[in-house]
C-alpha positions as CSV (number, residue, x, y, z in Angstrom):
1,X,20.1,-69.6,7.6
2,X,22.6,-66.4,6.4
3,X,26.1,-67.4,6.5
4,X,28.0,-64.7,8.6
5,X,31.0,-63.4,6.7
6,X,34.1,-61.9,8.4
7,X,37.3,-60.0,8.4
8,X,40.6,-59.9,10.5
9,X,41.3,-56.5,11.1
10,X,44.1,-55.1,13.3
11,X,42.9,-52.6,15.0
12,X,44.1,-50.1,17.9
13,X,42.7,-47.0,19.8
14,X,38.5,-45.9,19.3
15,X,35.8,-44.2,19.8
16,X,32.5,-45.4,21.1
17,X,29.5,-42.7,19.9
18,X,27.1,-43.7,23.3
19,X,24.2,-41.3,21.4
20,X,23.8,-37.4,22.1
21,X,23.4,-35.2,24.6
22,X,20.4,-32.5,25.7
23,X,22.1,-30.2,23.6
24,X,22.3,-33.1,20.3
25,X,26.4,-33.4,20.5
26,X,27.5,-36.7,20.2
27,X,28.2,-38.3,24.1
28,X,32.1,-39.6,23.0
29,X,34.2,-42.3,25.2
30,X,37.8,-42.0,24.0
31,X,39.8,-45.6,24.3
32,X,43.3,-45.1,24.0
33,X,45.0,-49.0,22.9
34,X,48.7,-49.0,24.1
35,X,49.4,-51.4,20.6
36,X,46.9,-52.7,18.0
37,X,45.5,-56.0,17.8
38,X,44.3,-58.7,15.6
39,X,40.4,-58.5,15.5
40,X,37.6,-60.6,13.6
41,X,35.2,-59.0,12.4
42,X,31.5,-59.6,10.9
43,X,31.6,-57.7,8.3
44,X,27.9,-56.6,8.6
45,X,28.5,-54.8,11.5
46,X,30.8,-52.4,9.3
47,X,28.6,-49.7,8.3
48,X,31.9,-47.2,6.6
49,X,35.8,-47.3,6.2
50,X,37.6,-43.7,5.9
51,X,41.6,-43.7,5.6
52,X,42.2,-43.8,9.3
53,X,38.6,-45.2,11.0
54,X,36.7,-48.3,10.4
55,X,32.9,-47.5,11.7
56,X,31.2,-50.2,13.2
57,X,27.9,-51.1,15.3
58,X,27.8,-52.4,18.7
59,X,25.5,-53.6,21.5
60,X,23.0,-51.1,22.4
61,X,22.4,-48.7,19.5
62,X,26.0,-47.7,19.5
63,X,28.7,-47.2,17.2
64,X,32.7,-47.5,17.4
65,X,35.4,-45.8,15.2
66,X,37.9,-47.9,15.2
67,X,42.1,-47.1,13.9
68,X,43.1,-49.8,12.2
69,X,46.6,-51.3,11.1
70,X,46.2,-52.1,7.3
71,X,46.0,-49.7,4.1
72,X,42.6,-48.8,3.0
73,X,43.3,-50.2,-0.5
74,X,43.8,-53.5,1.4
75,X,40.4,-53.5,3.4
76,X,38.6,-52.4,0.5
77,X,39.8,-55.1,-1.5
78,X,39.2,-57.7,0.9
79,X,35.4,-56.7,1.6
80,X,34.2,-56.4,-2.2
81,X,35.5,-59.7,-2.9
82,X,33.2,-60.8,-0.4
């Protein structure tokens, strides 16, 4: 059996894509977090990093862009030594 890998993230307000519309824009739920928290992640659910979101899958064909705490430089460095 694969060995799931993760990563502790710390991560604060998203976006959850829930798929599009009639009219093919993306149907958006806004989550504002009053702080961030510590998260783990497995890392195969992270699909991109920008310098402000972490993209990630979820349950039911959807995706979450997450804010996250950390510098990029730091989550990239973490995830290619995996």
């Amino acid at each position: 059996m694969e060995e799931i890998k993760f990563i502790e993230l710390t991560l604060g307000s998203h976006q959850i894509i829930h798929g599009y519309d009639e009219n093919n824009k993306e149907i958006i739920e806004e989550v504002t977090a009053e702080s961030f928290s510590k998260k783990v992640v497995a890392i195969s659910r992270i699909k991109s990093i920008s310098e402000k979101y972490i993209l990630t899958n979820y349950v039911g064909g959807r995706w979450i862009y997450w804010e996250y705490k950390e510098d990029f430089e730091t989550i990239k460095s973490k995830l290619l030594k995996e």
